[in-house]
C-alpha positions in Angstrom: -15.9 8.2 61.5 -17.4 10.2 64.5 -17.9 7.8 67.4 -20.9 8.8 68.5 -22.7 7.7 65.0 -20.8 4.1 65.2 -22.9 1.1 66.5 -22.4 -0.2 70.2 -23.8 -2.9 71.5 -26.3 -2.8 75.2 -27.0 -6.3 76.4 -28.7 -8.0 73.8 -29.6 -5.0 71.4 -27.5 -3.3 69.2 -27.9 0.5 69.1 -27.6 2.5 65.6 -26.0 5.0 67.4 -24.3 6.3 70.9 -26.9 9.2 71.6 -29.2 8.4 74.5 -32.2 10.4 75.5 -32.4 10.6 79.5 -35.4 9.6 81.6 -37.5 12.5 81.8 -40.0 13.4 83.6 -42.6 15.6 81.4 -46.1 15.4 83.4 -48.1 14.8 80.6 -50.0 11.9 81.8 -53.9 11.4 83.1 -53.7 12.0 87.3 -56.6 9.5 88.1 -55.1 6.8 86.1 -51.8 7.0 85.6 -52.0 6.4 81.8 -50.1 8.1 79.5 -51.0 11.0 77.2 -51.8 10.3 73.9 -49.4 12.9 73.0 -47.0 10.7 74.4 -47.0 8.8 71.4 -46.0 11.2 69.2 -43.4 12.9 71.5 -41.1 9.4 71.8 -41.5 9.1 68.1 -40.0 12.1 66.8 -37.3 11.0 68.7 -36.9 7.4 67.8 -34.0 8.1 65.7 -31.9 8.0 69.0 -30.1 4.8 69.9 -32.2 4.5 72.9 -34.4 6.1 74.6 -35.4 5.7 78.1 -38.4 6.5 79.1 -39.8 9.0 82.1 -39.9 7.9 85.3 -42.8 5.7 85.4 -44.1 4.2 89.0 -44.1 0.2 89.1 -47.2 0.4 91.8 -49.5 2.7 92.8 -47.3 3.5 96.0 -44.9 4.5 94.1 -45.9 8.0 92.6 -44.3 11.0 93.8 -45.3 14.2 91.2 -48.8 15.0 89.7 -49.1 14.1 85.9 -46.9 10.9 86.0 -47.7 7.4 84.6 -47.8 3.9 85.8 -46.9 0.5 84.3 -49.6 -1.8 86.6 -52.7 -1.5 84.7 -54.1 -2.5 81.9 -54.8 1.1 80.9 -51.3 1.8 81.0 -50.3 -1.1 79.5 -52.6 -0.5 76.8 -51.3 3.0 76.3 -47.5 2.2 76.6 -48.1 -0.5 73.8 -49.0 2.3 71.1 -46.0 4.3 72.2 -43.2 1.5 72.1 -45.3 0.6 68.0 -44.4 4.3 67.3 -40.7 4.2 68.5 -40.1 0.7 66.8 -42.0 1.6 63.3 -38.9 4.0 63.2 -36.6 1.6 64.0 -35.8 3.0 67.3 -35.1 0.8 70.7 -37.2 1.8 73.8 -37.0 0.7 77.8 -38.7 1.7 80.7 -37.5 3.2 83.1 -39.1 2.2 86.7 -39.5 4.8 89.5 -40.5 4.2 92.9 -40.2 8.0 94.5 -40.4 6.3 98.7 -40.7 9.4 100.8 -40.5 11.2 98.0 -44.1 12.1 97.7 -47.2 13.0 99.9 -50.7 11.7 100.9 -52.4 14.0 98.1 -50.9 11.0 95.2 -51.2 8.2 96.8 -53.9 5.6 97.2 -56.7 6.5 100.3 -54.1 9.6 101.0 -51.6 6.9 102.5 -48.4 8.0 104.0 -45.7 7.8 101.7 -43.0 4.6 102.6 -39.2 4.6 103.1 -36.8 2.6 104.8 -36.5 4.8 107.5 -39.4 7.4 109.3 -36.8 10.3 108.3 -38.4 12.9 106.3 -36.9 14.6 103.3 -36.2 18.2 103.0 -38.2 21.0 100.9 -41.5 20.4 99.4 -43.3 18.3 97.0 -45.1 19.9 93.9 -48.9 18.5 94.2 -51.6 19.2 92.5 -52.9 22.0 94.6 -49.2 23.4 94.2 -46.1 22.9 96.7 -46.5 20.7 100.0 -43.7 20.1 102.8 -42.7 16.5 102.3 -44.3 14.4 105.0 -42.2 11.9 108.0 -42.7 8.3 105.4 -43.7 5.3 107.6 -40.7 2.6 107.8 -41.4 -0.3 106.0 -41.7 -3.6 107.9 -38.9 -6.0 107.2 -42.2 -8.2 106.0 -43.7 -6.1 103.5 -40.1 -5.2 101.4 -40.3 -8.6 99.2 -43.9 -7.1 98.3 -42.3 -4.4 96.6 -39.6 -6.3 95.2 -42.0 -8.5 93.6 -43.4 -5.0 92.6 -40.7 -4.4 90.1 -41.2 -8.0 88.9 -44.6 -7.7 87.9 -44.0 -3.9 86.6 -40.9 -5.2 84.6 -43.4 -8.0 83.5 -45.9 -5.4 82.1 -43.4 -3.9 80.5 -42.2 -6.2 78.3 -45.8 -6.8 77.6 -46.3 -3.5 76.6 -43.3 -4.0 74.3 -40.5 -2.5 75.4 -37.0 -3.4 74.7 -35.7 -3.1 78.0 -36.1 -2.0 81.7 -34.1 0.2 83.5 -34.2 0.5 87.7 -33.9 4.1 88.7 -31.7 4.1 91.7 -30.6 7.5 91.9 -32.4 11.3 92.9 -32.7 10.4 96.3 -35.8 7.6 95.2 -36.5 4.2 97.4 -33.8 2.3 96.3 -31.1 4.6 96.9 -32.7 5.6 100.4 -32.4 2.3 101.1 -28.7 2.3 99.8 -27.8 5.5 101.6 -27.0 5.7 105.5 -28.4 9.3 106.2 -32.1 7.5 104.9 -31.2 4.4 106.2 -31.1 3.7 109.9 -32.7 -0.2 109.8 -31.4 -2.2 112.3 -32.3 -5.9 110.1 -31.8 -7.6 107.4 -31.8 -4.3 104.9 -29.7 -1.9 107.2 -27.0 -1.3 109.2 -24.0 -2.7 107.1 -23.0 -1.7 103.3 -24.2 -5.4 102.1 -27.6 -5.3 104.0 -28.1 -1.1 102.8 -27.5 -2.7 98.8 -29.6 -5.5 99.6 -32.9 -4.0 98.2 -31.0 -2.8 94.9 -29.5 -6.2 94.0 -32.7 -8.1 95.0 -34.9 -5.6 92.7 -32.1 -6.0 90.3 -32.1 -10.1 90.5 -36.3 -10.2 90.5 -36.1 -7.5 86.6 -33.1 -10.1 85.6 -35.5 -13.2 85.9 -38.5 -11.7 84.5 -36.7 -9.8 81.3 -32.8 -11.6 81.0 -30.7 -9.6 82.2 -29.5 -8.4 78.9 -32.4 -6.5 79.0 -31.7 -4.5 82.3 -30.5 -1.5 83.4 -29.7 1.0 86.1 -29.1 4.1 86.9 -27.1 5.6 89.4 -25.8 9.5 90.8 -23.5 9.0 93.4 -23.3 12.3 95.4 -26.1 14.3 93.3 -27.7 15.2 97.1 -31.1 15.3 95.2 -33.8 14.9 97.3 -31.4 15.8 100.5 -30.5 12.1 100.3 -26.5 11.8 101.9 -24.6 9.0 102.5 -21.2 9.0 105.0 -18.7 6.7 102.5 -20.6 7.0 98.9 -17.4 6.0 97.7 -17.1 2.7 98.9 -21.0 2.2 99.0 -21.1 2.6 95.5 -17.5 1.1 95.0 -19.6 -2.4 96.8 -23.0 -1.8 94.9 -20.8 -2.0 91.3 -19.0 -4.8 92.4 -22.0 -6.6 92.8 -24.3 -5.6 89.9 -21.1 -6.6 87.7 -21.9 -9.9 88.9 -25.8 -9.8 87.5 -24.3 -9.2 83.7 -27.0 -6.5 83.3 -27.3 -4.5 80.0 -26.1 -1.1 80.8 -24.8 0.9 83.9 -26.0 4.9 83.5 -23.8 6.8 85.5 -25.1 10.5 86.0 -22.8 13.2 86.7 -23.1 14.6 90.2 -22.3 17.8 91.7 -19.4 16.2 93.3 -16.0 16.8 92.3 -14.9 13.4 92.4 -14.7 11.6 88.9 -17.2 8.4 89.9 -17.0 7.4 86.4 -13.2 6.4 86.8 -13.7 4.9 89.9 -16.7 2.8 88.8 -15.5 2.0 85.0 -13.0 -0.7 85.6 -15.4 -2.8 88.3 -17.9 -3.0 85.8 -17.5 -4.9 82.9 -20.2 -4.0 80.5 -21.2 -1.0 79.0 -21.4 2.1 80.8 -23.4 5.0 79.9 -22.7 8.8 81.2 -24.9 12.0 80.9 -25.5 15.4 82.4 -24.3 18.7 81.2 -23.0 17.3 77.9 -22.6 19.1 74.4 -21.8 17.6 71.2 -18.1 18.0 71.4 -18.1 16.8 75.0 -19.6 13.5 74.0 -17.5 12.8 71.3 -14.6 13.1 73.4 -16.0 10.8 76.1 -17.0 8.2 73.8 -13.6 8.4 71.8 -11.7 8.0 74.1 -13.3 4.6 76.0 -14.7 6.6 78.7 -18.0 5.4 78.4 -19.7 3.7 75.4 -23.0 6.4 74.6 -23.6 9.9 75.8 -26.9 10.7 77.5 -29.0 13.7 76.9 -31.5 15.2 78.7 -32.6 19.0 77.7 -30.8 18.7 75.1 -33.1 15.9 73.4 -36.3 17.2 74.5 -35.8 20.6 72.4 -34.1 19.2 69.7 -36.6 15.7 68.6 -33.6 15.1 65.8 -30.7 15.5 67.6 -28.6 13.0 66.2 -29.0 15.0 62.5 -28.6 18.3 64.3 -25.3 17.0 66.1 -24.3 15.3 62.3 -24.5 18.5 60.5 -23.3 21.1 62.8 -27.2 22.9 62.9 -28.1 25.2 65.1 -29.9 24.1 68.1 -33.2 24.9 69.6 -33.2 26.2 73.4 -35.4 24.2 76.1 -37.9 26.1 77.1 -38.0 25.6 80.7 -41.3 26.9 81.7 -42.9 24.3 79.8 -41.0 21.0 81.2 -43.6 20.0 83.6 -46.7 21.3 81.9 -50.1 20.2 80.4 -50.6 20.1 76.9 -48.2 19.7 73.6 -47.0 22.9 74.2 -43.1 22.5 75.1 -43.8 19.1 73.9 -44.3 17.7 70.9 -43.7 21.1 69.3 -40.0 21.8 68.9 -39.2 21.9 65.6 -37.5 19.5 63.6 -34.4 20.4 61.2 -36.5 20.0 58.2 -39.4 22.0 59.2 -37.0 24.9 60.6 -35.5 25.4 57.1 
């Protein structure tokens, strides 16, 4: 049987498959509010057929948002909205978590509340711009957080992790990777602290594993996830050892028992996945750059236990019947990732309809 339509089991759900669909951001929701499209609804059903799917990056406060067009998970509005998204994904018997996104200095006056300067461990800003809605801005020096005021955002991702499961999802997974907060915090080129959170490799992790802990208590921690991209340089975030920072940050998370660990490839030579495979003892999930035949190789051979796709699963809703019967595949149109509107959205079309 081809492993990637054999059953797996993440934390406490078992998945009908071992195709993934990546986080994605797609732009699609309201500005003001932060709610998501009604489009949306359609767009994660017509790919329910998945064996998860994890949602765009959504921001767990308001301080969090870093792009134009993005949703929230601390409203009522967007709670509201995300309920009738996770109803369409589980009416076809698909399995559905959150991803939570918290961009830190990755983001600019123009998206935040009363044009507030965007937060980060360290008053080091990134490099290049930031799309806003009046088009591309240079990415603004973040104010440092006050040792004081990081539990605030910890108990951020509670509450936003708490909302999610309200809204119905399946599962929650912490986005530590693209050069967001938690992996400035992690990182020693955006990390100069001199407490409790920087300075050594245990007090840079701290953040992650306390975020981690605060999802674990609110959901189980069968129910959490995390991604990480050691070495992806996104976001002109760098780090002097990132093999033994992430060799440390694995160690600990295996401790938490959480459902999943995504590792994202990177543009770094070094095979991450081998190093971090054996410290974690769970399932591990790997993405980026994938094809069918690529997958099936990874999964058959143990080195991670479900494939993630990106591109990929946006152009093709049914991928997992494209992939089962050899079918031509549709090309991502790439002008139409980050735009308004169903176009490039909800209209690739499906196997069926294409015959």
């Amino acid at each position: 049987m081809n492993p990637l339509y054999q059953s797996t089991r993440i934390g406490r759900h078992t998945l009908r498959n071992r195709l993934v669909m990546a986080p994605m951001t797609r732009s699609r929701a309201d500005d003001a509010t932060g709610v998501p499209s009604p489009l949306a609804e359609q767009y994660y059903a017509q790919r329910a057929r998945a064996g998860l799917i994890v949602t765009e990056g959504t921001f767990p406060s308001p301080m969090g948002k870093g792009y134009v067009r993005t949703p929230g998970i601390h409203s009522a509005a967007q709670i509201e909205a995300w309920k009738r998204i996770t109803a369409a994904v589980h009416a076809k018997g698909g399995l559905i978590f959150l991803q939570l996104m918290h961009t830190g200095r990755i983001s600019h006056p123009s998206l935040l509340p009363d044009h507030a300067t965007p937060v980060a461990p360290s008053a080091i800003a990134a490099q290049g711009k930031v799309f806003t809605a009046t088009g591309p801005q240079d990415f603004v020096v973040p104010r440092a957080l006050e040792t004081e005021e990081i539990p605030g955002i910890v108990e951020e991702y509670r509450l936003a992790t708490r909302h999610a499961l309200e809204a119905g999802f399946d599962g929650v997974e912490l986005h530590a990777a693209s050069g967001y907060l938690p992996e400035q915090f992690l990182s020693s080129g955006t990390n100069q602290r001199t407490d409790r959170y920087g300075g050594s490799l245990a007090n840079r992790a701290r953040f992650v594993l306390e975020v981690l802990s605060a999802m674990a208590e609110e959901a189980g921690s069968d129910r959490v996830g995390i991604k990480i991209a050691p070495e992806m340089g996104f976001n002109s975030v760098s780090d002097a050892a990132p093999q033994e920072t992430y060799q440390y940050l694995v160690q600990r998370i295996g401790e938490l028992k959480l459902a999943y660990l995504y590792v994202a490839k990177t543009n770094s030579p070094f095979d991450y996945r081998a190093l971090l495979r054996p410290l974690f003892n769970g399932p591990l999930l790997h993405g980026g750059g994938l094809d069918k035949d690529s997958a099936q190789t990874l999964v058959a051979e143990g080195s991670a236990d479900a494939a993630v796709f990106g591109s990929l699963y946006l152009a093709n809703p049914d991928l997992p019947q494209r992939f089962l019967k050899d079918a031509p595949l549709n090309t991502p149109d790439r002008d139409t990732f980050y735009s308004a509107g169903p176009l490039g959205y909800i209209d690739y079309p499906a196997l069926e309809s294409a015959q």
